[in-house]
C-alpha positions in Angstrom: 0.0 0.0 0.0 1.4 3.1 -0.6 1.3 6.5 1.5 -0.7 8.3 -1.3 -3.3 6.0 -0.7 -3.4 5.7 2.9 -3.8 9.6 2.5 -7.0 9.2 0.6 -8.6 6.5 2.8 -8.0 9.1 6.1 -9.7 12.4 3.9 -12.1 10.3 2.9 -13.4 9.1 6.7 -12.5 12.7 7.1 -15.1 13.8 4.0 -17.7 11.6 5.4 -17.5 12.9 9.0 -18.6 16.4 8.0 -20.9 15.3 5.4 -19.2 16.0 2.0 -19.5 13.5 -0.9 -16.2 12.2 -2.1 -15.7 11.4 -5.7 -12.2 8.4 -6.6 -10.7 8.9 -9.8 -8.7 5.9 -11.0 -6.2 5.6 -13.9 -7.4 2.6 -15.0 -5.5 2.5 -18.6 -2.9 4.5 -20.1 -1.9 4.5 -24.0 1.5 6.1 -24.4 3.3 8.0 -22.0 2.5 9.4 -18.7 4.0 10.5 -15.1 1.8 8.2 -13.2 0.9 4.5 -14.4 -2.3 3.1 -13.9 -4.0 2.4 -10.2 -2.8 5.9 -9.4 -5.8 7.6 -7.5 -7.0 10.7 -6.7 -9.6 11.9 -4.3 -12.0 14.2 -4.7 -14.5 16.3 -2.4 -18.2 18.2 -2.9 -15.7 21.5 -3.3 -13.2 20.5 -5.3 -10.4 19.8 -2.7 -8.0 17.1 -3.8 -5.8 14.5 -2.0 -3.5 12.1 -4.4 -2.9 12.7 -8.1 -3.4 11.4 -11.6 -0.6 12.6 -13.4 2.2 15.3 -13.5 -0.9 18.0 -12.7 -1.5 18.5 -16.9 -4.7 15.8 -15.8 -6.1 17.0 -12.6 -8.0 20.2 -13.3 -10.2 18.6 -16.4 -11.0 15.4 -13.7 -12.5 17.7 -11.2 -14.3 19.9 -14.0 -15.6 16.6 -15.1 -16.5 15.2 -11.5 -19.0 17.4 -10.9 -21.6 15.3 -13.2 -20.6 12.5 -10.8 -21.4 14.3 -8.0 -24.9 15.5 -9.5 -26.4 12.0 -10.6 -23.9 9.5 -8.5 -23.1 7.4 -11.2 -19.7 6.4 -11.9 -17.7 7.4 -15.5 -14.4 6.6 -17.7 -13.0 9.3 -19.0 -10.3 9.5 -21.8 -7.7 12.1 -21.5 -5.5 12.8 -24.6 -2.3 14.5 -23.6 -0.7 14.1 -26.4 -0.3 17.8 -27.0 0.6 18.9 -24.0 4.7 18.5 -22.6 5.0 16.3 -19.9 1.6 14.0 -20.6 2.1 12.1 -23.9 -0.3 9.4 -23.8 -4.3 9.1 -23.3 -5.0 8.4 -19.8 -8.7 6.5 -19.0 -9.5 7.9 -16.1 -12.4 5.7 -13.7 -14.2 8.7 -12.0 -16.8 6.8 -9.3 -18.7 7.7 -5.8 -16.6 6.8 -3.0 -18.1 5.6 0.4 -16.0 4.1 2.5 -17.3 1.9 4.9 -17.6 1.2 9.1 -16.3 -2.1 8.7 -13.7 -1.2 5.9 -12.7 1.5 8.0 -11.8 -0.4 10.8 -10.3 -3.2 8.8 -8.0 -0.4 7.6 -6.6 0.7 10.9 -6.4 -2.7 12.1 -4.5 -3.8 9.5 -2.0 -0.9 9.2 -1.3 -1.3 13.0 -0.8 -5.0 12.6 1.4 -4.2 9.4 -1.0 -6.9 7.5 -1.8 -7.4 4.0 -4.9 -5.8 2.7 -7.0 -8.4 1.2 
């Protein structure tokens, strides 16, 4: 697991204790080149606020422009992303751009297993 995405999980439970909808974007392909490979994540709240990243930051503006719909009717959305003509983000990035509600018993699974230093599974 790595740091970024202990980060989202804590906003998250963060989010959800005062009430504000999160959003998860997910690289979940990539054609060309990029700065981040896919299974990157980025969290998202109600306002715009974001915690992880997508890419180099050529990416992350255009997610949360194209969150809000997410927010509006709750259903989840790939995006494609053609950086091709921008420096830095070369390839088309597939972004997975879903609700994200993060459970009592996930959360506490989640603690548990970082103190124990266990293996998600």
């Amino acid at each position: 697991m790595t740091h970024e995405f202990k980060e989202i999980v804590d906003q998250a439970i963060i989010n959800q204790q005062k009430n504000l909808k999160s959003v998860l974007a997910t690289v979940v392909h990539l054609e060309g080149s990029s700065y981040r490979k896919p299974g990157v994540r980025m969290l998202i709240d109600e306002y715009g606020t974001m915690t992880g990243a997508v890419s180099g930051g050529c990416v992350e503006k255009e997610v949360v422009r194209r969150a809000k719909s997410v927010f509006a009717d709750g259903k989840a959305k790939v995006i494609a992303y053609d950086g091709r003509y921008r420096l830095g983000c070369e390839g088309t990035l597939y972004i997975l751009i879903e609700p994200f509600i993060i459970s009592e018993n996930f959360s506490q699974a989640f603690i548990q297993n970082l103190e124990l230093r266990m293996p998600f599974k």
